[in-house]
N, C-alpha and C positions, 0 to 999 in steps of 0.2 A: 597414653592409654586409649584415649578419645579420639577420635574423626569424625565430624559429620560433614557430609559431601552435600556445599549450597551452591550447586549448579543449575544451570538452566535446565527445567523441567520438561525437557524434550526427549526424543531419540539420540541427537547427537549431544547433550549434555550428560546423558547418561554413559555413552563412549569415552565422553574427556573425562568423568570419573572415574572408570575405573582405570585409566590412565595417571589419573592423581592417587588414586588408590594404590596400585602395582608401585609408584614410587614411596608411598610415605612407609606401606608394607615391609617394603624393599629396606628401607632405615629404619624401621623402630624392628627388625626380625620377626615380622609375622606377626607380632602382640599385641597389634592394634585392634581395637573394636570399631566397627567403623556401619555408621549409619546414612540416610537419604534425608535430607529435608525436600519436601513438596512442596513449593508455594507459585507463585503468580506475580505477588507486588510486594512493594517492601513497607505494609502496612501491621497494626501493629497486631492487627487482627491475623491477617496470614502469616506475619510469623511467627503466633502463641501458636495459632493452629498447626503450622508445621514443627514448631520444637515439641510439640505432643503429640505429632502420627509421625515420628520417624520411622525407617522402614530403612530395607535389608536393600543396597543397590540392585539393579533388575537385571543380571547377566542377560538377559532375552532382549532387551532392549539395545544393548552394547552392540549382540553378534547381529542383530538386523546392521545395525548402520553398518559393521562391519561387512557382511554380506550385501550391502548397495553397494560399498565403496569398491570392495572386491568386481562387482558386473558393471560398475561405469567404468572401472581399469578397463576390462578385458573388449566391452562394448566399444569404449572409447578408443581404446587401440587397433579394433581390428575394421572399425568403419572410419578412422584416420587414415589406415593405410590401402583401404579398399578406394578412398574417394580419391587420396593422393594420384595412385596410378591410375585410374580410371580418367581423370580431371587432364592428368599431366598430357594423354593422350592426343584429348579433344581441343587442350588450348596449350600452345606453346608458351604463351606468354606467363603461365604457372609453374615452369619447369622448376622454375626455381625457389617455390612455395611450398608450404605443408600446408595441407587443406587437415585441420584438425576438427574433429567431431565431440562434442559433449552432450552424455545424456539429456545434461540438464541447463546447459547454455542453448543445444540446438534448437529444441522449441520453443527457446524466447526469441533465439534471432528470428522465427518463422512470426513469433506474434508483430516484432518490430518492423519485421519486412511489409506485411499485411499492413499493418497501419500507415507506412512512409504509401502504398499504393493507392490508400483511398484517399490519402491527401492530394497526391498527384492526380486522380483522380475527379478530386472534387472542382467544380468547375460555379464561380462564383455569380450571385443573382444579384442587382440592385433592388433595394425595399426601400418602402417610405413608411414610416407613421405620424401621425399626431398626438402633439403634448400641450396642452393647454396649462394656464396658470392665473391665478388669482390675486390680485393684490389688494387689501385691508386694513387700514388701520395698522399701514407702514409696514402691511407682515406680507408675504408671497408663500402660497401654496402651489405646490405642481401636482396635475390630477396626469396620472398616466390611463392611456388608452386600452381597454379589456381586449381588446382584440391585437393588442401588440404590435402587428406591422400587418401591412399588404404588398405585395408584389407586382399587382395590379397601381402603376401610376393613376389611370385617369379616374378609377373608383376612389384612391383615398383624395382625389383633387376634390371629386363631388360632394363625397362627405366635407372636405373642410370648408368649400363653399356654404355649405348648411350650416355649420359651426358658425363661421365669420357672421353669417346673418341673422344667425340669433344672439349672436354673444351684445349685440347691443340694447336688449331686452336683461342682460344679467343671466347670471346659472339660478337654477332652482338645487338644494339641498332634498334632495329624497330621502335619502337613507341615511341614519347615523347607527355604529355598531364599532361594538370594542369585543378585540381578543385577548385577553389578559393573559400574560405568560410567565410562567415559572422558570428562573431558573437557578440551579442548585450549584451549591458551594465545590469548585473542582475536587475531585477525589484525588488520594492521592498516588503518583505513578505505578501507571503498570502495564509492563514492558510489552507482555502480550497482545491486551488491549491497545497499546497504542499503537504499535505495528499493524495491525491490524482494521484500524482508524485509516494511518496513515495510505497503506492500498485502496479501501476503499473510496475513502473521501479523497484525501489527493494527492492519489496514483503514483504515490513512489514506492520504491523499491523498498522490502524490509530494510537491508543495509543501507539505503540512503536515509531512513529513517531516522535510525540507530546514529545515522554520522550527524545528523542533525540533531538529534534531538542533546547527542554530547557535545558536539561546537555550540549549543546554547545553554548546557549545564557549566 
C-alpha cells in the first residue's frame, strides 16, 4: 500500500524514481501510495528529518532530465555525424573511424587536452634551498627556510656562506609560539559532501570517487 522512493536527491534520481515508481504502480494496479524521502547522509538526524517531510515525487524534475537526455540524443547524433564526414574528408586515415561527439564528455576531453598542453609545455628550472638542523640532547630539529627555494644559485651560495659562519657562534631562539588546533570527531558519511571533497581536494572524478570510496567500504 506503501512506497517511499530513497533515491538520490538529484535530478537524475528523481528520473529512476519514477521509473521505480511506473514499475511497482504497474504491480500493485495503481493502489500504491507512494512518497519522496529528501535527505543527504544516512545520519540519524537526516533520516528522522526526511521520514517527516516526505513529499509527492517531482514530475518537473523527471521531464528536465528527460528533456537533457532527449538534446544530448539529438545533439550527439547530429555533431557525430557532422564531424564524421567532415573529418573523414580531411584525413584518410579516419575512414574508417566514428568521430562521436558528447555533450558532456566533449568538454572534458577539451579540459584534459588543455592540461596534457601545459604539461608539455612546461619547461623545467633547477632551485636550491637551505635546510638547517639542530642537534640536543640526542634530539635533532629541522628549521625549514621562509623563503622556500631560490632559483638564483649564487644568491642562495652567499646566504649559506653567511649561515656556515655564523652557525659556529650557535642559533639564537627569538620567537616561541603555538597554534593550537581543534579537530573534531569525523561526521558521519555523506555522499554529497564527499563527492564533493573529493573534486575539490583531490581532483577526482565524482564516479571515481564513489569507486573508491565502495572498494574501501
Amino acid at each position: 500500500q506503501w512506497l517511499v522512493l530513497w533515491l538520490d536527491c538529484d535530478r537524475e534520481g528523481e528520473a529512476i524514481a519514477f521509473e521505480v515508481l511506473e514499475i511497482c504502480q504497474r504491480a500493485a494496479g495503481g493502489r500504491m501510495q507512494v512518497f519522496r524521502a529528501v535527505f543527504s547522509a544516512l545520519t540519524h538526524t537526516d533520516l528522522t528529518r526526511a521520514c517527516q517531510t516526505l513529499r509527492q515525487p517531482d514530475q518537473r524534475l523527471a521531464d528536465a532530465v528527460e528533456a537533457r537526455q532527449a538534446f544530448d540524443l539529438r545533439a550527439g547524433a547530429a555533431f557525430t555525424r557532422w564531424m564524421t564526414l567532415r573529418y573523414h574528408a580531411m584525413f584518410p586515415e579516419l575512414v574508417s573511424q566514428t568521430l562521436s561527439y558528447g555533450p558532456c564528455q566533449f568538454p572534458t576531453l577539451g579540459f584534459v587536452v588543455e592540461r596534457y598542453l601545459r604539461i608539455q609545455r612546461f619547461v623545467s628550472e633547477p632551485f636550491w634551498s637551505i635546510k638547517a638542523e639542530v642537534q640536543k640532547h640526542g634530539q635533532t630539529v629541522r628549521f625549514n627556510w621562509r623563503r622556500g627555494r631560490l632559483f638564483d644559485r649564487l644568491a642562495v651560495l652567499a646566504l649559506f656562506e653567511l649561515v656556515v659562519e655564523e652557525a659556529v657562534h650557535g642559533a639564537t631562539v627569538t620567537r616561541v609560539s603555538e597554534d593550537p588546533k581543534t579537530r573534531w570527531r569525523p561526521l558521519p558519511l555523506n555522499t554529497v559532501e564527499m563527492t564533493k571533497l573529493g573534486v575539490t581536494k583531490l581532483h577526482l572524478a565524482p564516479a571515481r570517487c564513489m569507486q573508491v570510496a565502495e572498494e574501501l567500504y
